[in-house]
Structure formats: C-alpha cells, structure tokens
N, C-alpha and C positions, 0 to 999 in steps of 0.2 A: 545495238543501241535503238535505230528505229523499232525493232519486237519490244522493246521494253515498252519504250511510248506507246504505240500500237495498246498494250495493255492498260497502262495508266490512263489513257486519255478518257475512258470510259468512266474510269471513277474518279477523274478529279470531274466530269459535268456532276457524274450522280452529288459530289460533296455542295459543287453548288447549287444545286436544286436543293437540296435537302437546307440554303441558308434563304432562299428565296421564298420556300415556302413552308409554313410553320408547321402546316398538321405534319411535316415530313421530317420534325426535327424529334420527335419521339421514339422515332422506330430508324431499326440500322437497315441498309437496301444490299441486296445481293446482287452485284453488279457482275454485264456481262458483257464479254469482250467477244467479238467475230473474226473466222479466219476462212476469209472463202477461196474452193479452189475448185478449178474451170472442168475436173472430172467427178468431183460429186458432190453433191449441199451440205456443207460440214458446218456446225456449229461449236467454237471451243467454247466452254463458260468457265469464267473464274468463281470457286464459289470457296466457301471457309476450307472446305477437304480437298481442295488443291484444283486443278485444273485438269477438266475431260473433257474430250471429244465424242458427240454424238450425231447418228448419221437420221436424217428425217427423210424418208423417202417421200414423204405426203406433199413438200412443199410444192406448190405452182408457179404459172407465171407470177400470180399479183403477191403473192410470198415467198421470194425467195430464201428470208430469212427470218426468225420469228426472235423480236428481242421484248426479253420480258424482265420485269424485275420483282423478286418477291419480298415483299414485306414483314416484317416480324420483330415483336419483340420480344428480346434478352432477360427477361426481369426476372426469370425463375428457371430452373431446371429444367421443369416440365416441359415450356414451351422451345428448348432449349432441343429436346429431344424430339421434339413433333417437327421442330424445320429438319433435324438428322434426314428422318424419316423421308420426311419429302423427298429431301436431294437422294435418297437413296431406292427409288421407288422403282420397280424395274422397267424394262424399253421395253413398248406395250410390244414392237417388232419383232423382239428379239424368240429365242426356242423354248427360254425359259415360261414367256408367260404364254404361250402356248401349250406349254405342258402343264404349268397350272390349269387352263383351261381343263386341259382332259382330265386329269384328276378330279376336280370340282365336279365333273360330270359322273366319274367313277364312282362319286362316294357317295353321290346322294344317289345314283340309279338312272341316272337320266340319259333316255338312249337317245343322243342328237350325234350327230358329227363334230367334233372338236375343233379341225382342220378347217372345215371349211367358214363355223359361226367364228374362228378365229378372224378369218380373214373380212367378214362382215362386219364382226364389231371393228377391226381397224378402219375400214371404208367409212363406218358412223364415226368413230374417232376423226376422222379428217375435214367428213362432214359438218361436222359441231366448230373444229378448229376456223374453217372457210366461213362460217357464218359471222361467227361471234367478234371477226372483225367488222360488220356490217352494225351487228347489236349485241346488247347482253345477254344473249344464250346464259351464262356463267360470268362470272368475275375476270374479268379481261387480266386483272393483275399477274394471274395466277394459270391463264390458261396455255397451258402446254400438252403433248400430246401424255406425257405421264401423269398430267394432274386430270385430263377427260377422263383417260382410261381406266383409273383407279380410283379414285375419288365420284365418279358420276355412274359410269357404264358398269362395272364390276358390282356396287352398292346394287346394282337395278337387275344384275345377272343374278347377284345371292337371291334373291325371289323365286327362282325361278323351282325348285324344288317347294316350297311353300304354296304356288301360283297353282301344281298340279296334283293333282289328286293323286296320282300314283304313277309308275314310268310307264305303266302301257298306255299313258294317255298321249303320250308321242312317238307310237305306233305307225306307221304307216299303214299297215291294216286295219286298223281302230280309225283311224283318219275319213280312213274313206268308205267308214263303213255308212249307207244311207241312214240310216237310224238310228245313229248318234249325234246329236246337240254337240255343235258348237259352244267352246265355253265363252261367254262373254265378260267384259273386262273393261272398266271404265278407271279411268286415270283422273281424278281429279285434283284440280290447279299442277296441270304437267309441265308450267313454266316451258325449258327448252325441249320437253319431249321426255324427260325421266320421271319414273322408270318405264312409263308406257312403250317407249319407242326403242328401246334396247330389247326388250322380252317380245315385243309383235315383230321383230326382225328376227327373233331364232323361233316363234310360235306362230306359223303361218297358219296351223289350223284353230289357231283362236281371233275372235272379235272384239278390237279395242277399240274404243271409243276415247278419246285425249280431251281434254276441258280445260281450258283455262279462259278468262276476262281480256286476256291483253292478245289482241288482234294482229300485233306482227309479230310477236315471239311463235303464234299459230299457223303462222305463212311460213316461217323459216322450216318447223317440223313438218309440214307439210309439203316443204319441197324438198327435206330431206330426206322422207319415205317416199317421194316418186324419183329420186336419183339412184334410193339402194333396190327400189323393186319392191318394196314394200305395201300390198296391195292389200290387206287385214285392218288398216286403219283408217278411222274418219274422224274429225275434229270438230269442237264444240263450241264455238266461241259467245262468252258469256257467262253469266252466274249459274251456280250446279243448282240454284232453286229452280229456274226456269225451265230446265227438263225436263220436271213434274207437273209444271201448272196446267189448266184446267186448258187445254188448246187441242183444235186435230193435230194431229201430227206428232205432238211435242209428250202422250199418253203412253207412247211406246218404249220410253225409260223406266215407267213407273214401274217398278218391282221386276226387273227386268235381268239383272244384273247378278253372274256367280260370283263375281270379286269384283272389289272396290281395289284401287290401291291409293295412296298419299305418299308424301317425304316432306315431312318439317314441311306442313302449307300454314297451321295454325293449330293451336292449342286444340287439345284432341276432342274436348267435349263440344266445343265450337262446331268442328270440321263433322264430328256426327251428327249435330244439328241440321248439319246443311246436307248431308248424304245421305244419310237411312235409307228416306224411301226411295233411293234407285236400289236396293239391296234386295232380292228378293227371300220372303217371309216363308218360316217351316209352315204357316197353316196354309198360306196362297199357295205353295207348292203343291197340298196336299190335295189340294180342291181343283187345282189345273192340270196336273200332273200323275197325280197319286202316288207322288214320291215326297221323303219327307227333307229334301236337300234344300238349305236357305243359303245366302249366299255370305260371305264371309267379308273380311275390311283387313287389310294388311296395310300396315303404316309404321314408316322406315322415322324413327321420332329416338334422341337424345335429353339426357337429362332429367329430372326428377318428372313424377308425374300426379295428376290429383288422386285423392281416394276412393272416385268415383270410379276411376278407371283404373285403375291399381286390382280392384276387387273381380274385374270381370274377364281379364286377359285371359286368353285361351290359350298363346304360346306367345311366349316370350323368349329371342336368340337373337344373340349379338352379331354383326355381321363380320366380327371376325372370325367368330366360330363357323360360318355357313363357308367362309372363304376359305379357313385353313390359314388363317394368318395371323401372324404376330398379333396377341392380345396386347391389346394399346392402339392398334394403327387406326382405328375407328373408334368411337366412342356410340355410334350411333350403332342402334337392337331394330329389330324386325318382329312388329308388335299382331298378332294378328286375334280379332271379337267376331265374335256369330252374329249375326242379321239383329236377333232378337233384344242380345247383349249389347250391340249400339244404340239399337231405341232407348233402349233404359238408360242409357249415359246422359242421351240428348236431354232426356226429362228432366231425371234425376239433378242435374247440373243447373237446369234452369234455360241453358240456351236455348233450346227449341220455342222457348217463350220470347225471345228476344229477335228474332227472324221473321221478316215481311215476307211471305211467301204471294206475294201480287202474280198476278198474269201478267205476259209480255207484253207489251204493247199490241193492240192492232187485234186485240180479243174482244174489244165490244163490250165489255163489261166497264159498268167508272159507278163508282162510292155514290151515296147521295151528298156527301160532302162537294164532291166534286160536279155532281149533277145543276147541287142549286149555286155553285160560283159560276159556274158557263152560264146559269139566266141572269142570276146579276150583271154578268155581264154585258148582255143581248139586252136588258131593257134600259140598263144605263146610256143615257145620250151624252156624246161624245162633245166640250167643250165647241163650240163655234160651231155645230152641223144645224142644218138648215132646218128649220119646224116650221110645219101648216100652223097659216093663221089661225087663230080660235074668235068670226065674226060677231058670237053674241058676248065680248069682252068689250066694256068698254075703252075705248082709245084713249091714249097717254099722249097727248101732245105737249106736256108740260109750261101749259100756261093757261089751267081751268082756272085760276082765283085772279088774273087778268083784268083791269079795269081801267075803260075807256071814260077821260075828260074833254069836257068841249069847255073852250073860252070865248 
C-alpha cells in the first residue's frame, strides 16, 4: 500500500501544479517517482511505457538525484512519436552507445580511439549536467544525461568527419609533423560550448576559438575545458564583429580561420553577415600561402531556408544520416559554404548592409557626430556654476528709474 502512495504522490502535486498554474494546463507532464537505495543511485521513472530503473553513475554529492519533468504536447501523431523517441534514447553509459560510437568512427574513416573519446564525452555529459544546475547551459526542463548526450554532444560529434579534411588528418604522425598548420576553428554564438567544445575534446591537434556575448555561459565552458584537460581552446566573449575591427590585437582573426561552425544562432544570411570575414579568402590564401585553400562555414540549421542560400550549399546531410540513426530522430542537416560563397549571401541578402561594424571601445577613434556632442558639451555652462564678473557691464541693481521727493 505504502509503494502505491509512494507513486501516486508525485503525480497528484504534478496535477496540482498544472491547476495553479495556467501556461501548464496546456501540456500533459511526465511524472517521476524516486526509489533510493543506500548501495547505488537508482532512479525509478514512471513514464506512459510503464516503469524503468536507471542507474546514473555521474551523480554527486550536490545531486544525488536528478528530478525532471518533460513537457509535451499530444495534439498530433507526430509529436506523439518524438516524446516515444525521447523516452527511448539509449544510456549514453551503457556498450551499446559505445559501439555506436566505434562504428561512427568506422564509417566515416576516422582514426581516434572510441574507447577512450567514449569516456570523454561522458565526463563532458556530467560536466554540462553539474553546471546547468547553476545556469542555462540547455533547457533545464529537459536536461538529463540522455537528452546532453544525444540531443547536444552527438549533433556536435556528427561534424566531425566534415570538420576534417581527410582521416590522416588525425594522424599522430601528421600531428607532429613540424610543418603542418594547425587547423583553426572558431565557434561562433557557442552558447554552452556546442559544438565547439565536444570536437576540441576529441581534436587536441586543432585550434578552437568559442564566441559568444553572454559572459557566464563563457565561465561555465571555460571551466569545463580546464576540468576535462582540455588545453586547444580559448574563448571570446563579445560580438563576432569585434574580432575584426580596426585594433592591435583583435587583426589576428581577420581571415584567419579554416572553419567556422554555428547551430541554429540565427538566420543564416544574418549569421554570414556577421562572420565571413573571420573566413579565410582562396585569393588571401594565394598571396600568403600559395595555396589555394579558403576556409569553409558549417552550420547545424533546421527547417526551410532562403534562396539565397539554398543556391550556394556545397554539402547538404542530415545528421541522422552522418549518425546512422533512425531518420526522424533529428530534423536538423549539417549545412556546409565556401569562404567566397558566404560573402555573396551576406551581400546578396542585404545584411551585411544592416551591421555596425564600429571598433571596440578604448580604440580612439569617435564619429564627428560624436566629436562635436562632447564640445557642446564642454562649452555648455552648467545651471548655478559660478561665472567671472563681466566689469564693463553695466550694473543691475534694480532701482535705476528711482525718484527721490523732499517735502
């Protein structure tokens, strides 16, 4: 009797939450019941396909149990099938997805170790888990260790054959050969660190650079990559305009870059606006290098797209084709344009028109606009401040038409 209650008691709060608050009376909640016991971290969940137990090795002290609840709604088939999905996504821990791993690796030629990037991405999986309680790394709703590993890190892993030019580029001989370039790799809006920071943890002999605007989602990946050993990456905090602007220092992006990557940051002709020129150009190449390699844009993007960019893609593949997985389980392609073929978006599209490309502050340069508001200002005297006499004014004592009677 008490195991029954024990279950129910979790979904008669979810029913009253769901009367309490309205945006939650829309959507049906996947309620989850706990059953802990004192020789290992078990979590039972009740969900629609009956009751499992799953074993989380990641948890900590400050977690010992992770209660989540996921959202959805019933209104169609379709969506009907996508929660299946979820609940059925495999334990990133488990041999199976490990052997996916090696296969993945099999099939595109990629000579890394399986075994051991296995165990990597799980230490980032617990990584992202540990943070995301702190902030939104990812959608807290939703974040469990099945939905990091498959939904985030795996999307960011199918790159990885696209990312290299060929498998003897992860060579250990080719690595350390002196006289091969480092490929460099700038991640721009990386939010929690994807996909930058899943690919520089299995690509130690590449140079990522991570960008985004928001200041502590850049602390958390940043102390995420000095906990996994992750020594290839450095972070950009700020707008991808200002890595090109006209400053010492900040010249060393400009054309700098063999790959760009993105994931759903913003509409694609926007996002080329803003990156090109960290891209580097087939003539710049020609002229510094005497080789004719420009640098490429790979972006992880769903859904319809303009005809600006429709006409210029140079490889277009879905990432459940790059994974090996059930078509459906992603809706989201791995889009990838040549240096030259983003410039022409950016124009073509008009955005490049629409973008302040100013210098950062602290550059010394300011508009004449802004030049003659700072004199306006400087010569404007401030209400009540003290001004030198002016002695050849005559004096106001307010009683010059004054007239003395005698009687």
């Amino acid at each position: 009797m008490w195991t029954q209650h024990k279950m129910t008691l979790p979904i008669m709060m979810m029913a009253c939450i769901s009367h309490v608050h309205p945006l939650l009376t829309r959507r049906t909640m996947m309620t989850t019941a706990f059953s802990f016991s004192s020789t290992n971290s078990a979590i039972t969940t009740a969900t629609r396909g009956g009751i499992r137990k799953q074993h989380y090795p990641y948890l900590t002290n400050n977690s010992q149990a992770l209660l989540h609840a996921i959202s959805t709604t019933t209104s169609s088939e379709e969506e009907e099938e996508v929660w299946n999905r979820a609940a059925e996504e495999i334990d990133p821990y488990s041999e199976e997805a490990k052997l996916n791993l090696s296969n993945f690796y099999k099939r595109h030629n990629i000579v890394l170790d399986a075994e051991k990037d296995h165990k990597k991405l799980l230490r980032l999986t617990e990584q992202v888990l540990s943070w995301n309680q702190r902030l939104n790394l990812i959608s807290r709703k939703d974040c469990t260790p099945e939905v990091v590993y498959h939904r985030h890190i795996l999307p960011s892993i199918a790159l990885l054959p696209l990312v290299l030019k060929s498998s003897h580029d992860t060579d250990d001989d080719t690595n350390n050969n002196n006289n091969s370039q480092p490929l460099k790799i700038v991640d721009v809006g990386t939010g929690g660190g994807f996909p930058g920071l899943p690919l520089a943890l299995l690509l130690p002999h590449c140079e990522f650079t991570l960008v985004d605007s928001i200041q502590k989602k850049l602390v958390a990946v940043s102390e995420m990559a000095a906990e996994l050993d992750v020594e290839n990456v450095r972070i950009h905090c700020g707008r991808c305009e200002e890595m090109y602007a006209e400053r010492e220092g900040r010249m060393e992006h400009l054309g700098k870059y063999d790959v760009c990557l993105g994931r759903s940051v913003t509409a694609l002709p926007r996002f080329c606006a803003w990156m090109y020129p960290l891209l580097k150009m087939q003539q710049q190449q020609q002229e510094e290098d005497g080789d004719g390699e420009e640098g490429r844009l790979i972006y992880i993007i769903g859904g319809e797209l303009e005809d600006v960019v429709e006409s210029r893609i140079l490889s277009d593949t879905n990432l459940d084709e790059l994974l090996d997985r059930e078509e459906g389980t992603s809706d989201k392609r791995a889009l990838i344009f040549m240096a030259n073929d983003v410039e022409e978006i950016a124009v073509e599209s008009g955005e490049v028109d629409k973008i302040v490309r100013h210098a950062p502050a602290g550059t010394g340069k300011k508009s004449k606009k802004k030049k003659n508001q700072q004199q306006q200002r400087t010569n404007k005297v401030a209400k009540g401040a003290w001004q030198k006499r002016d002695n050849s004014v005559k004096k106001e004592r307010g009683y010059g038409d004054f007239q003395r009677f005698e009687f």
